[in-house]
C-alpha positions in Angstrom: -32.6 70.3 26.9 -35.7 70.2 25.2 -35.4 69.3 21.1 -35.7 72.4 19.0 -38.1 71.6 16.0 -37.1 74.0 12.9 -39.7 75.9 11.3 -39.3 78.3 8.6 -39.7 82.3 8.6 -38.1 85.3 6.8 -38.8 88.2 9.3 -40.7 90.7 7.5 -45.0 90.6 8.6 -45.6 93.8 6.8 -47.6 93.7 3.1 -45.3 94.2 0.0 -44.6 97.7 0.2 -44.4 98.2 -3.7 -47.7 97.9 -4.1 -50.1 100.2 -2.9 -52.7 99.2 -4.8 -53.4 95.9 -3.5 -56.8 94.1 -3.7 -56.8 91.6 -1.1 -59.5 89.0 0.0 -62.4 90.1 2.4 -61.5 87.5 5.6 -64.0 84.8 5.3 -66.2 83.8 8.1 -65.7 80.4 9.3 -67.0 77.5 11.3 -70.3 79.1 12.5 -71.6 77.2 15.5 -72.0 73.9 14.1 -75.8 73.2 13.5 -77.2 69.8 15.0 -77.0 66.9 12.4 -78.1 63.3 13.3 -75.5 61.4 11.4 -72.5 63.6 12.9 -72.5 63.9 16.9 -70.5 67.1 17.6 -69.1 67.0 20.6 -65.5 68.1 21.8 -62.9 66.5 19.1 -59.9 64.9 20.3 -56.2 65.7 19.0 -55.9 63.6 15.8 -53.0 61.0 16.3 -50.3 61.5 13.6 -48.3 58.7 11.5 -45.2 60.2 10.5 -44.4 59.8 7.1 -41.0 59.3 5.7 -39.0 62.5 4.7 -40.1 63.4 1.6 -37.1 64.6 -0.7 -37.5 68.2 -1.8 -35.5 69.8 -4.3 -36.7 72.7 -4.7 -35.5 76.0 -3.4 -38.4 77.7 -3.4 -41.9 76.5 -1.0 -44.5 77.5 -3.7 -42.6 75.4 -6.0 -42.8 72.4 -3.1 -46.4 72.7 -3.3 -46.9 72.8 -7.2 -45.1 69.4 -7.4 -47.1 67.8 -5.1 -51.0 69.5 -6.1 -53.2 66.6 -6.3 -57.0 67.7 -6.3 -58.7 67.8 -9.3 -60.0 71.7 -10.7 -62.6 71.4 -12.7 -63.4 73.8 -15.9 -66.5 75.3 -14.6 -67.8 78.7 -13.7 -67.1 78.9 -10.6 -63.6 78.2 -10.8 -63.3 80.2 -13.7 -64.4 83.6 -11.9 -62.1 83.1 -9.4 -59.3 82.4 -11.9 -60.3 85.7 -13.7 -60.1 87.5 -10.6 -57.0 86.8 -9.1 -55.1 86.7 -12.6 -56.7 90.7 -13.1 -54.7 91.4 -9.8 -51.4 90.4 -10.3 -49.8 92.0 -7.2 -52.1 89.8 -5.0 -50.0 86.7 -4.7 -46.8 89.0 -4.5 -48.1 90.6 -0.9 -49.5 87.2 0.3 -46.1 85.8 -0.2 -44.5 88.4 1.9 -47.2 87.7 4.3 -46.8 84.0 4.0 -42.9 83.8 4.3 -43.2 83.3 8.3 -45.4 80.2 8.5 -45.9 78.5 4.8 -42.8 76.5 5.0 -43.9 75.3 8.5 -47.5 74.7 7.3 -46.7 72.3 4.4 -44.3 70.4 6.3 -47.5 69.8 8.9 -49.5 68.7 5.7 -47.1 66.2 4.5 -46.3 64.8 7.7 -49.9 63.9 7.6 -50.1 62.7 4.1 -52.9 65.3 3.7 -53.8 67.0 0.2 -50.5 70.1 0.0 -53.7 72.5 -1.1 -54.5 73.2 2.2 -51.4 75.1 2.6 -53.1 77.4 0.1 -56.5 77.7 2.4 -55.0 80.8 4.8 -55.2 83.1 1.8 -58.8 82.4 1.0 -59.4 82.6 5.0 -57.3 85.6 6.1 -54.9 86.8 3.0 -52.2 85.2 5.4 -53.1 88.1 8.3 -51.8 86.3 11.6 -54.0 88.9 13.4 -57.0 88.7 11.0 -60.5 89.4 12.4 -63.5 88.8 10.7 -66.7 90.9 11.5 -68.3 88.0 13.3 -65.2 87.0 16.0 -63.1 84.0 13.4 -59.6 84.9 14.2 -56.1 84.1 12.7 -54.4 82.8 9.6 -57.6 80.0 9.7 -60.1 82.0 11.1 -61.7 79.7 13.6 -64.9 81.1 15.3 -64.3 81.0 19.5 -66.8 77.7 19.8 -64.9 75.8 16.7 -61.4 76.8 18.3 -62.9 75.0 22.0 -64.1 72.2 20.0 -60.8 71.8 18.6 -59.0 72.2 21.7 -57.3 75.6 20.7 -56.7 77.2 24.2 -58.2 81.1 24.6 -57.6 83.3 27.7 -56.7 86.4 29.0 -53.0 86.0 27.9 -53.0 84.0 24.7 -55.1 83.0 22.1 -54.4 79.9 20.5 -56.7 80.9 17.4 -53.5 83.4 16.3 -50.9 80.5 17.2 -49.2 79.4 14.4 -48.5 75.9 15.8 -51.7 75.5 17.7 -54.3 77.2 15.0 -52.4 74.7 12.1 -52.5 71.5 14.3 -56.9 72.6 15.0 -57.1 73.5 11.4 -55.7 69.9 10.4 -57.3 68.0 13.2 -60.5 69.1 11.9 -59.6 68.5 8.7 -58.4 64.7 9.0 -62.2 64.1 11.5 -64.6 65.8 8.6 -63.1 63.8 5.6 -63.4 60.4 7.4 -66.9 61.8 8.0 -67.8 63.5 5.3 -67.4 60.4 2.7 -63.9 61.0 2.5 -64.2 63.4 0.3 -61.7 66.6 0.7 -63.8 69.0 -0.8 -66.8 68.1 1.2 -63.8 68.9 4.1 -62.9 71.9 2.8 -66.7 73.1 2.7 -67.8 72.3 6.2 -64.9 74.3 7.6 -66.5 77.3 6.3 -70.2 76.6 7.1 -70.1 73.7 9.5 -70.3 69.8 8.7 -74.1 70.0 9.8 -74.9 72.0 7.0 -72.8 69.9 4.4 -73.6 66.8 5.7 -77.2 67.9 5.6 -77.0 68.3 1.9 -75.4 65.2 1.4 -77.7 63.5 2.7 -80.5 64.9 1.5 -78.8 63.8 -2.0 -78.7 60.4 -1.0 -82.3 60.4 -0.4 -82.9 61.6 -3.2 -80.5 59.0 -5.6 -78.3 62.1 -6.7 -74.5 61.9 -6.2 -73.1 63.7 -2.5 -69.8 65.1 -3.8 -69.3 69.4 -3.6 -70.3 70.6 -6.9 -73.7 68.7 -6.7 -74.1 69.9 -2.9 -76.7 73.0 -2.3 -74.9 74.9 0.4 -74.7 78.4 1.5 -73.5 81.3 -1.2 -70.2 81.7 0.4 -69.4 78.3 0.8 -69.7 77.6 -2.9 -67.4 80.3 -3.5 -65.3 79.3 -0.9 -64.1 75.8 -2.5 -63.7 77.6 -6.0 -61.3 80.1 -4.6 -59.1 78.1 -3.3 -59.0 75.6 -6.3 -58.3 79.1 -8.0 -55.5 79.5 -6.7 -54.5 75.9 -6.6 -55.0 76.6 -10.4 -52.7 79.4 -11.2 -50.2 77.9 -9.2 -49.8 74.3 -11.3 -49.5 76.8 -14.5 -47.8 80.1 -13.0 -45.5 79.7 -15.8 -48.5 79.0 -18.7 -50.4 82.3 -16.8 -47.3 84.4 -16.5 -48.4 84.8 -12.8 -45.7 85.3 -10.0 -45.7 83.8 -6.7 -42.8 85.5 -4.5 -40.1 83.0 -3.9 -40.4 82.0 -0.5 -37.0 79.8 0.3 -37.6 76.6 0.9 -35.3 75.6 4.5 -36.3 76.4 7.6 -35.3 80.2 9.1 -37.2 79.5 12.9 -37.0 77.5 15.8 -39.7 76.5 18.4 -38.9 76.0 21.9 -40.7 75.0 24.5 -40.5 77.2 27.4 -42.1 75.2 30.7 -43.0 78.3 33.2 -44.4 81.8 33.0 -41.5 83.9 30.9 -41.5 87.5 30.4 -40.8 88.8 26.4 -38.7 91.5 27.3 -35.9 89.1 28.9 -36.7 86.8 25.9 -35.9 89.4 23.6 -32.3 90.3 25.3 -31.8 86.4 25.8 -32.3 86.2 22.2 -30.9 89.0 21.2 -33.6 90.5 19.1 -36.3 93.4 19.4 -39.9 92.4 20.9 -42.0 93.7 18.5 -39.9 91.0 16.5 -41.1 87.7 19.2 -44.5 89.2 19.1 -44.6 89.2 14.8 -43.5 85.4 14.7 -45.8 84.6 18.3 -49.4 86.3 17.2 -51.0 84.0 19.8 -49.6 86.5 22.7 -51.9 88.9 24.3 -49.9 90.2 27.0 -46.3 91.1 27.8 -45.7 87.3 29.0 -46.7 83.9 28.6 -49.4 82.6 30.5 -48.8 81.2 33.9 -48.6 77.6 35.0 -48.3 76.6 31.4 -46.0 75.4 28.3 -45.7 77.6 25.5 -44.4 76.7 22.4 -41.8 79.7 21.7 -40.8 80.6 17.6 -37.8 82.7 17.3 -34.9 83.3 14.1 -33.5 79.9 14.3 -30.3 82.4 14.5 -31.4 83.2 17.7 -32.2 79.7 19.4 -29.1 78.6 20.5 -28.2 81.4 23.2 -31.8 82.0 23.7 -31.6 78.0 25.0 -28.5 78.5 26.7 -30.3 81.6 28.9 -33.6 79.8 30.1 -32.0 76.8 30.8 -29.4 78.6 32.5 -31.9 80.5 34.6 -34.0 80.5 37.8 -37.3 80.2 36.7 -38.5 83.1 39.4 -36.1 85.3 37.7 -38.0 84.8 34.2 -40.5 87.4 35.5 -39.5 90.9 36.7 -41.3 92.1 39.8 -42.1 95.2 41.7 -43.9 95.5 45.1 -46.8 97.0 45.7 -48.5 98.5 49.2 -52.3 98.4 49.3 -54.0 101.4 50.4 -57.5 102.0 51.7 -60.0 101.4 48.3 -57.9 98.9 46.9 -59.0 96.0 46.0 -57.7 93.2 43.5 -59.9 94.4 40.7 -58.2 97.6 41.1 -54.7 96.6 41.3 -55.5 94.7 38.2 -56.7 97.2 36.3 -54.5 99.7 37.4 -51.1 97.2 36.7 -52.9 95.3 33.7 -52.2 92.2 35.7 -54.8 89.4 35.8 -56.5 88.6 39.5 -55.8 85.3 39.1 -52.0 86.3 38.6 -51.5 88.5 41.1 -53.3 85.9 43.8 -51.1 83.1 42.4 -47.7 85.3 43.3 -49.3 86.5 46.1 -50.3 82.5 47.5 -53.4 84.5 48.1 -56.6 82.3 49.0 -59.5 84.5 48.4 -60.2 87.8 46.9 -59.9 90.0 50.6 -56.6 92.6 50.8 -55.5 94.2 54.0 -54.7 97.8 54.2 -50.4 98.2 54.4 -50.1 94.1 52.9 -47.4 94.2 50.4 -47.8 92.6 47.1 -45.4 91.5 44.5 -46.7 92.5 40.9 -45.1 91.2 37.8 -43.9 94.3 35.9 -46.1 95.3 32.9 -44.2 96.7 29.9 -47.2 99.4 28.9 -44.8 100.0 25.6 -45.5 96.1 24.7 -48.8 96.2 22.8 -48.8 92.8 21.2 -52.1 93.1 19.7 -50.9 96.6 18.1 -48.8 94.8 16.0 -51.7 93.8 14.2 -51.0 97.3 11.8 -47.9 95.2 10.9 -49.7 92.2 9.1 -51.6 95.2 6.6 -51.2 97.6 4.2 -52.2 100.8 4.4 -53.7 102.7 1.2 -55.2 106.2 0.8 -58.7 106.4 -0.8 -59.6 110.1 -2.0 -63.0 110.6 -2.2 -64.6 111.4 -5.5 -68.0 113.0 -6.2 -70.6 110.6 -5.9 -68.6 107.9 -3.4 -70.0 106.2 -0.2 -69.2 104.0 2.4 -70.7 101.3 1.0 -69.4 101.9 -2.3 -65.8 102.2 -0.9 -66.3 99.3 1.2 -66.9 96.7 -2.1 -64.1 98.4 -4.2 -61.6 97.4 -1.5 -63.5 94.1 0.3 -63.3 95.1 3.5 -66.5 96.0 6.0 -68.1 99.8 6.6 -67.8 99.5 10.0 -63.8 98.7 9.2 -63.7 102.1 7.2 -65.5 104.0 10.2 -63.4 102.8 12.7 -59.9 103.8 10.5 -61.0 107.1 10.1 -63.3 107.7 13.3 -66.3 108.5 11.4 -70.1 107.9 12.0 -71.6 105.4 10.2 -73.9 108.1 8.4 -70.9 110.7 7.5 -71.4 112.4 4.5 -68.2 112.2 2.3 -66.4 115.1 0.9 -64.9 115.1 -2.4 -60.8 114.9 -1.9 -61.5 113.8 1.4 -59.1 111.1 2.5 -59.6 107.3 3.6 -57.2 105.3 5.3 -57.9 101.7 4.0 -56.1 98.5 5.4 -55.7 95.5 2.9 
């Protein structure tokens, strides 16, 4: 029996419900392709190899509190820290809904950090990424809690395909995020903020400005960098919130307890497994595998693979017991299917949401040519299992009511989030005129 690794999760996805009024973060794009810079050759990065530290002893019941004791970057009393400050402290619901967004995977995440021996403020990096939105999409592709752009998540060896994306992942998106973390302070003068930067913009453009500092006799750390607008916000955001955190007391600011022992297990399931039996094996709803495994796109877990499974640690043991009690053939349910004149496998895969390659596989087909009467098993699609619908899970929904005078792009600054957003909640053109009392959907 494989090990089962605990984790830590309190069930609930969904935005604090008490407060409607939430400002949250606009999702930050990240890693843009990285630009070519001679000192730093950027090709494919291997897997970091880890050192385990010894157990640290933790005492405290609650996870933010875990991180508090252990903040060790320096925030400066500048500006650009200050702004950041102001803004969160005016919003004092914020850190409220990010903890009730954070309760699934923070625990998880700072045990990842420590083991590492890596600065515990990282753990604070997802809310200045994605507000701690699992399913968070940026305008320009950068997906999940880290928002990693499709060519950084391949350089990083995060898997994407038709049935998973490993940019969601909790386990896999974490282990890229600190992967790339550990390679771009060793190259990057060791220097964490310099780390930090070139996660959002790309080590070519920070190491670009570092050097051109060192040419230049001026010192190469972050504050005397010239980078990119957003990235020097992005490093005073999150010491921000690093910030109010050390002096949440001082700054009468709450952070949501978030208990601090692990709620979730991850097993490794070795095979193709369909989430429907999962769920009875485990005794839980779907939509409840699907909230704690964002990396799912379909009804089952990719084929010929490993998949790294979180469910309620309350859940694991007779989960276990059932796959290791079962045929693997039975982990899929089937149906057969007769092909008729016009078929062909692009149309049995559309028409069953099954991929080709899937449906040649069970089929020990050899090339793409059906015969007319030729039976074919089909794993059974659950049309009701929309795991990417549960993004509306990871938001809050507030009404805007239009007032004289309001516009899209107006609307779209009070709240952070993009026009095209707004137009697509409310299926508008992206020239409507408003009408006063007319009402927005917004998602925070």
């Amino acid at each position: 029996m494989k090990k089962i690794i605990i984790l830590t999760v309190l069930l609930s996805l969904t935005a604090c419900q008490q407060a409607p009024k939430v400002i949250t973060e606009p999702v930050t794009k990240n890693q843009e392709k990285p630009s070519q810079l001679p000192l730093i050759e950027e090709q494919k990065v291997e897997s970091v190899e880890i050192t385990p530290m010894a157990k640290l002893p933790h005492e405290h019941d609650d996870v933010w509190q875990r991180i508090r004791s252990q903040l060790s970057i320096e925030v400066p009393d500048n500006k650009a820290v200050a702004k950041w400050r102001k803004y969160y402290l005016s919003h004092p619901n914020f850190m409220v809904t990010i903890s009730k967004r954070a309760e699934p995977f923070l625990y998880y995440i700072v045990e990842e950090i420590e083991k590492r021996n890596m600065p515990v403020e990282l753990a604070l990096l997802p809310i200045v990424e994605s507000s701690y939105l699992p399913y968070g999409l940026s305008n320009k592709s950068a997906a999940g809690l880290w928002q990693f752009m499709p060519v950084s998540a391949k350089r990083f060896n995060i898997e994407q395909n038709w049935w998973y994306d490993g940019r969601r992942d909790i386990v896999e998106s974490t282990r890229g995020a600190l992967d790339y973390f550990q390679f771009f302070h060793r190259t990057l003068d060791e220097d964490w903020l310099n780390a930090i930067a070139a996660f959002n913009s790309g080590e070519g453009r920070v190491g670009r400005a570092m050097a051109k500092n060192k040419r230049a006799n001026l010192p190469s750390d972050f504050w005397s960098l010239k980078l990119p607008a957003e990235t020097s916000e992005f490093v005073p955001k999150l010491l921000a919130i690093a910030d109010i955190l050390k002096r949440a007391d001082e700054l009468n600011y709450t952070f949501a307890p978030i208990k601090n022992s692990p709620a979730v297990a991850v097993i490794k399931v070795e095979g193709q497994l369909d989430i429907s039996l999962a769920a009875q094996w485990a005794n839980i709803d779907t939509s409840e595998i699907f909230k704690l495994n964002p990396g799912l796109n379909r009804w089952a877990t990719a084929p010929d693979s490993s998949y790294q499974l979180m469910l309620p640690v309350s859940a694991a043991d007779s989960f276990q017991a059932k796959l290791t009690s079962t045929n693997k053939k039975e982990w899929l349910r089937w149906h057969s299917y007769t092909v008729k004149s016009g078929d062909s496998l692009g149309k049995i895969s559309q028409q069953y949401g099954i991929d080709i390659l899937a449906i040649k596989k069970h089929n020990n087909l050899s090339s793409d040519i059906i015969r007319i009467g030729k039976k074919l098993i089909v794993p059974f699609n659950h049309s009701d299992m929309d795991p990417l619908g549960l993004a509306k899970f990871s938001r809050t929904k507030i009404t805007h009511t239009v007032k004289s005078g309001d516009n899209l792009w107006d609307i779209s600054r009070k709240y952070k989030v993009s026009v095209r957003d707004i137009v697509r909640w409310n299926k508008l053109s992206s020239n409507s005129l408003l009408q006063p009392r007319q009402q927005l959907a917004i998602l925070l």
